[in-house]
N, C-alpha and C positions, 0 to 999 in steps of 0.2 A: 418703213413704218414711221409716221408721224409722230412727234416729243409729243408728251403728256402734256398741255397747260396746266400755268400755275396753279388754278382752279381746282385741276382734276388729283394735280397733287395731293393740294390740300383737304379735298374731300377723301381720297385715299391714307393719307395722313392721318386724319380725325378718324377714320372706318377702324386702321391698325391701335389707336388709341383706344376706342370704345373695348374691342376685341382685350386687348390687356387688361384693360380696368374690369371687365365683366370677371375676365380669370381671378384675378385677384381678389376681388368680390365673393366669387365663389369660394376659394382657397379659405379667404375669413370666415366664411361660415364656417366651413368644414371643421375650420379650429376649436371656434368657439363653440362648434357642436361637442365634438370630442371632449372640450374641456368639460363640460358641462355632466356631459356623461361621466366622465373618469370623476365629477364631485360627486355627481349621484350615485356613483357604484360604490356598497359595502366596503369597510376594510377586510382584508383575508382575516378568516377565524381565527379565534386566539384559544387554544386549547392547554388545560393546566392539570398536569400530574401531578396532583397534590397528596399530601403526608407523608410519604416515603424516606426512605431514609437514603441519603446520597452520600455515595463511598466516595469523598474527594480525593482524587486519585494522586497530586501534586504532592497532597499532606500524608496519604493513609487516613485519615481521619476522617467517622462514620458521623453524619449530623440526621440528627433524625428529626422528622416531621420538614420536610423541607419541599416548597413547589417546585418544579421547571414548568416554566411557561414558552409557550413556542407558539411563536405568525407563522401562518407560512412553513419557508425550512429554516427557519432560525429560531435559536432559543433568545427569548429577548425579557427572561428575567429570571434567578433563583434566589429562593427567598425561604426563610424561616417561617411557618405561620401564615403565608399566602393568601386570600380569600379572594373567593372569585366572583366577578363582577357579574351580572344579566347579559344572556347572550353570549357569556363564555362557557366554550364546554369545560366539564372537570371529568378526570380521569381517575377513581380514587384508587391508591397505591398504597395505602395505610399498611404497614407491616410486611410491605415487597422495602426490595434494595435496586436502588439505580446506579447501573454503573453506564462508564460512555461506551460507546460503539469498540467493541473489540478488534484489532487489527492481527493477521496472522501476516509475518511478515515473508514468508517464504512459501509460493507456492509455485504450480506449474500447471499452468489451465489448458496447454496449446502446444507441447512438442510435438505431439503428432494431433493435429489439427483434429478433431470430433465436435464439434458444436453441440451436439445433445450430452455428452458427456460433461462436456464444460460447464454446460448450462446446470444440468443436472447436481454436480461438485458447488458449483455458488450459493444455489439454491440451500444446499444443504446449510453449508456455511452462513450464509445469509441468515437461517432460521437456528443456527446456533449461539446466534449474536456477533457473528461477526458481519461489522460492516464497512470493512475497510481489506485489501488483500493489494499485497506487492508479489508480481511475478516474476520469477527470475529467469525468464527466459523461456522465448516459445515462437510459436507463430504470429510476426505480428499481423498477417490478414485478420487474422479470426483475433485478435487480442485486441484488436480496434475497434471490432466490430462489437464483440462484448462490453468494451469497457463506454462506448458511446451509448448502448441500449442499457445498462447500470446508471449511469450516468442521468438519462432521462425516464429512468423505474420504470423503462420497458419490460424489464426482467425482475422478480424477485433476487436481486444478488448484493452483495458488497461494492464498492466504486473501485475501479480498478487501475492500477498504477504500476507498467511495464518497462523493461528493459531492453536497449538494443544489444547485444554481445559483442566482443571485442577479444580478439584473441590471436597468437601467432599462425600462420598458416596450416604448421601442422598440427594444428589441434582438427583442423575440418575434415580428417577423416572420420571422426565420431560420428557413428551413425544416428544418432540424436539431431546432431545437425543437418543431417541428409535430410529427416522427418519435419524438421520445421521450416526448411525451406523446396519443400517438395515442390518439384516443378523448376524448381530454379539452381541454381547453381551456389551451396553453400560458403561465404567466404568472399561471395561477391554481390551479397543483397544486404541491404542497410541493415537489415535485423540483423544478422548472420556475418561478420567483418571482419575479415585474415586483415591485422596489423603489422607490417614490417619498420624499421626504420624509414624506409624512402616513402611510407604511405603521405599522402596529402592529407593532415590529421583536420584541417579545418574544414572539408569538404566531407570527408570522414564521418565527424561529429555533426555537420551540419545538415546531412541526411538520416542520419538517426532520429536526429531530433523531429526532421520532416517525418517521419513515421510511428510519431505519437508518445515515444519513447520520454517518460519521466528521466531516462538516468541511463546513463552507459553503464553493462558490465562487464567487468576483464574478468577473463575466466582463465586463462591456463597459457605458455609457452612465451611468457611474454617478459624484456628483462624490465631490470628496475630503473633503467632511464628511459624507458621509452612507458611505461607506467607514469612516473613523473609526467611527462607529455601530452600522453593521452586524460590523466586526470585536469593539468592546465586549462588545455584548448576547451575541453567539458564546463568545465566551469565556467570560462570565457563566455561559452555558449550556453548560460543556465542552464546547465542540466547538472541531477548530482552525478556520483559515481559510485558506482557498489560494486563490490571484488570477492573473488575466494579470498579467502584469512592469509592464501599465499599464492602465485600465479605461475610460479617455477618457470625461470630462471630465480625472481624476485621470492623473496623472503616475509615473511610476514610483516618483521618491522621494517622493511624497505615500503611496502603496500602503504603501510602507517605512516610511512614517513613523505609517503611521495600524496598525502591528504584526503585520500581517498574517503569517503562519509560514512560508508557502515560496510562493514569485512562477516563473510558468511564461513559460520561450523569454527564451535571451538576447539575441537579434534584438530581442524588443518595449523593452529597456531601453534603446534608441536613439532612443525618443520621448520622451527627459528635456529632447533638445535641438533639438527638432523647432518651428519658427518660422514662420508663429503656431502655437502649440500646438492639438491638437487636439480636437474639442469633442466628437465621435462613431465608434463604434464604424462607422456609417454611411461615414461620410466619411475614412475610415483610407486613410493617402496613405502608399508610402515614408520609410522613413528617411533622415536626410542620409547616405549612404553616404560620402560624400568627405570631410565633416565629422569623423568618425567612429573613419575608418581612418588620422585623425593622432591626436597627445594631445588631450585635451580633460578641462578642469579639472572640468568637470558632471562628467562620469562618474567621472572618479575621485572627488569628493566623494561624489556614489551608491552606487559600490561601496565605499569607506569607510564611509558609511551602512548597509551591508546586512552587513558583518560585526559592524561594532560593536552591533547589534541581533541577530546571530545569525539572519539570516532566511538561509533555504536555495536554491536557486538551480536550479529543472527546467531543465537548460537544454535540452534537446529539439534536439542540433544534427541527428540522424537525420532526422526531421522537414523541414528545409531542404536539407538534402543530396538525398534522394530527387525532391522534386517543386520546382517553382520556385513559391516564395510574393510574393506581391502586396508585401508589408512590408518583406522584406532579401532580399538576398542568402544561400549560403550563406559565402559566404567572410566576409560583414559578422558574421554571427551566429558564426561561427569565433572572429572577433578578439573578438566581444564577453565569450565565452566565455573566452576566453583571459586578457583584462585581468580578468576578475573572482577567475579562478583565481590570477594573480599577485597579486590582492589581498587576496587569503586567503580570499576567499567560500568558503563550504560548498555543494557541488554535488552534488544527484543524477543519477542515470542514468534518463533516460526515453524511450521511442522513439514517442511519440505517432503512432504508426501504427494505421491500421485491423486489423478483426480479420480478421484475410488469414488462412486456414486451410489456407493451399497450401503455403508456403513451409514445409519442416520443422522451422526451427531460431529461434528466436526474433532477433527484430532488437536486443535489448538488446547483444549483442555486438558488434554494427558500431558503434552509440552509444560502447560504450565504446573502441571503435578510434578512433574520432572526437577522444576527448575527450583520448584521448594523443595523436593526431597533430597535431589542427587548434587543441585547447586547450592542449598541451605539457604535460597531465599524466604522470605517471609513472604505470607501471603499480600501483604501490601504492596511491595516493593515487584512478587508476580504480577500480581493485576496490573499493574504500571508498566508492567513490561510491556503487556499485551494492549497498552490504551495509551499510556501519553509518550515513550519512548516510543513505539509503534507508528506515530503518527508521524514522529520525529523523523522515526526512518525511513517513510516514505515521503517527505518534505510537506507534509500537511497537517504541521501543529498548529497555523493559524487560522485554520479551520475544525481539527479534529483531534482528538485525544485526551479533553477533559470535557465537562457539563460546565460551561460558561456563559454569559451572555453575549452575542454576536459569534458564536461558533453554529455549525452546521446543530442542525435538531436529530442528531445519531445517539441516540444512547439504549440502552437494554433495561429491563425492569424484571429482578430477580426475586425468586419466592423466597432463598435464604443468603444468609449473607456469607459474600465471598472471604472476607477476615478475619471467620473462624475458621472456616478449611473453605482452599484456593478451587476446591471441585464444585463446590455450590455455583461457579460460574455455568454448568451443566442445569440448574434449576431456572433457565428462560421460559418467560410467561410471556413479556412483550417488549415487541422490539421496533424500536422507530427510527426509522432511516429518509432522512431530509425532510422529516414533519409528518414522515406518514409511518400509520401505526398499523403492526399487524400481530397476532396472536401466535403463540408456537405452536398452540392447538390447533392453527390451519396446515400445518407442515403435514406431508404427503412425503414419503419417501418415493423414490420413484421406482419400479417393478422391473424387473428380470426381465419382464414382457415386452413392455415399452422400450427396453435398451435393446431389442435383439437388433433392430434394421442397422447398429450403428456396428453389429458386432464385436464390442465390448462386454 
């Protein structure tokens, strides 16, 4: 084949130029289209909850007549006396109470995998003002899948924020773990993780984390230097870490001490004093109850411990009240509860109850009946459990747990107010979750009928 002449070059040359210049030509339109459009398109609506009166949950303190305005899912103004502009919608709330998006911090959506159940459970929740739930362990196929279809209000539920499990080998005979990793082999899938000494703790954590997982939890058989370990490399790896109150070999205040960010059931921080100490999740015997329900210097050095560390406190009294547990009492885990609140611990709201799709109205509220009657907290100081340490606990306070400007657009709008008595949180009318608003009067429980294919 014969060379191109310089000629033919350069008319090839100039042909390859025009060719780019046209792309580019068109490329600038295309821009200057788009911009054009994106100036003529509307701002997102700006809709204003006006008069109501907002339980500021930081302070306790009730301000009345107050707007939240929200674009979009953001709240981007609260204000005394608000008045709203043309074009803006108003919500009137006059003589309702707003609180933020309730967090329960202990649930279980996915040990044994049911999607209509789970679904079912959120829903509930969802429409009882909760808009926020930390799971403590389950399946995470189906826990990723729920919490991605929450996440984009696929689903009416709460935004959800799960666990991968971390525990000694022998705890994976529990049949719990069998059901959340059905199909697979418990103890050797990232949810589900027999920790020994010789584990590779950074490959460990680093597929947990690959599996959506907010936060590792140590649950049981596991000592207290290898706790230390596994809490590092977590954190290394931003994730939190969340624990039993004791993980047997390790101790409560070893748990505390090795940094761990929020320790579940104030019942288990009864085995700080427990003689001889305990060596197995296996072998889990009673706590001294009589020991217990006098003063005792352990505990108060522990719960000193657990404030001065800022570690957070599930304490799950609903949990012991409902069913009679092998470990405490409900009245022991009452007082435990109680000395830890007069110690200044930071305590969420969690009802560690099954996903029961019957009951209509979520159990978060009896928890916090609980937590004012049996713990002696004040209704203020309830409600905050369940809103701005809640959010703490599952690492989204700077998104979620007060009614602020630039936090998500999640709050509840009540017909009485929750700081005269902590039950009126059960009086939801409307509940807004990421800017969108829905009525408790839409809420459906779901039918005996509906659940049979799932056989539940």
């Amino acid at each position: 084949m014969l060379p191109f002449s310089q000629e033919e070059h350069a008319a090839k040359g100039w042909s390859r130029l025009r060719h780019i210049d046209r792309l580019l030509t068109t490329a600038l339109i295309v821009l200057i289209c788009s911009a054009a459009g994106a100036a003529d398109a509307p701002p997102p609506k700006v809709v204003v909850y006006s008069g109501g009166t907002l339980i500021d949950v930081a302070s306790g303190v009730a301000r009345p007549d107050t707007a939240v305005v929200i674009q979009k899912d953001r709240i981007v103004a609260v204000s005394p006396g608000f008045e709203a502009r043309d074009g803006q919608e108003v919500v009137d709330v006059r003589g309702k109470f707003i609180i933020p998006g309730l967090v329960n911090t202990h649930v279980h959506l996915a040990t044994s995998a049911d999607p209509k159940a789970a679904q079912a459970y959120l829903r509930r929740e969802f429409f009882s003002g909760v808009t926020m739930v930390r799971d403590m362990a389950g399946d995470v196929r189906l826990l990723s899948e729920l919490k991605r279809e929450a996440e984009f209000d696929e689903i009416l539920s709460p935004d959800i924020f799960y666990v991968a499990l971390m525990a000694g080998p022998q705890f994976f005979v529990d049949p719990r773990t069998h059901d959340a990793a059905r199909g697979l082999t418990p103890g050797e899938v990232s949810w589900m993780r027999a920790i020994t000494p010789e584990t590779d703790l950074r490959i460990a954590v680093a597929e947990a984390k690959g599996s959506g997982a907010t936060a590792i939890k140590i649950y049981a058989d596991v000592p207290a230097a290898l706790v230390r370990k596994i809490v590092a490399e977590a954190h290394r790896q931003h994730l939190l870490v969340w624990a039993h109150a004791a993980v047997f070999p390790a101790i409560p205040s070893e748990v505390v001490d090795a940094g761990v960010d929020v320790i579940s059931h104030a019942c288990i921080l009864g085995y700080e004093i427990s003689k001889p100490p305990l060596q197995s999740f296996e072998d889990k015997r009673p706590v001294d109850a009589e020991q217990l329900m006098r003063p005792n210097s352990q505990i108060t050095a522990l719960l000193e411990a657990i404030k001065r560390r800022g570690t957070i406190l599930d304490a799950t009294l609903f949990a012991y009240e409902v069913s009679e547990a092998h470990s405490c009492s409900a009245a022991v885990s009452d007082h435990l509860a109680a000395e830890a609140y007069q110690a200044g611990v930071a305590i969420s709201a969690g009802t560690d109850d099954d996903a029961d799709w019957s009951d209509p109205d979520s159990a978060l509220d009896q928890e916090l009946t609980l937590l004012v009657r049996k713990a002696g907290m004040t209704p203020a100081d309830a409600l905050r459990s369940a809103t701005l340490v809640g959010a703490r606990a599952a690492g989204q306070e700077k998104d979620a747990g007060t009614v602020e400007v630039g936090k998500l657009a999640n709050f509840v709008v009540l017909e009485r107010n929750p700081l005269d008595d902590i039950g009126n949180v059960r009086s939801v009318s409307i509940i807004v979750k990421h800017g969108m608003r829905h009525a408790r009067i839409e809420y459906k429980p779901v039918s005996a009928e509906e659940m049979k294919t799932t056989g539940k």
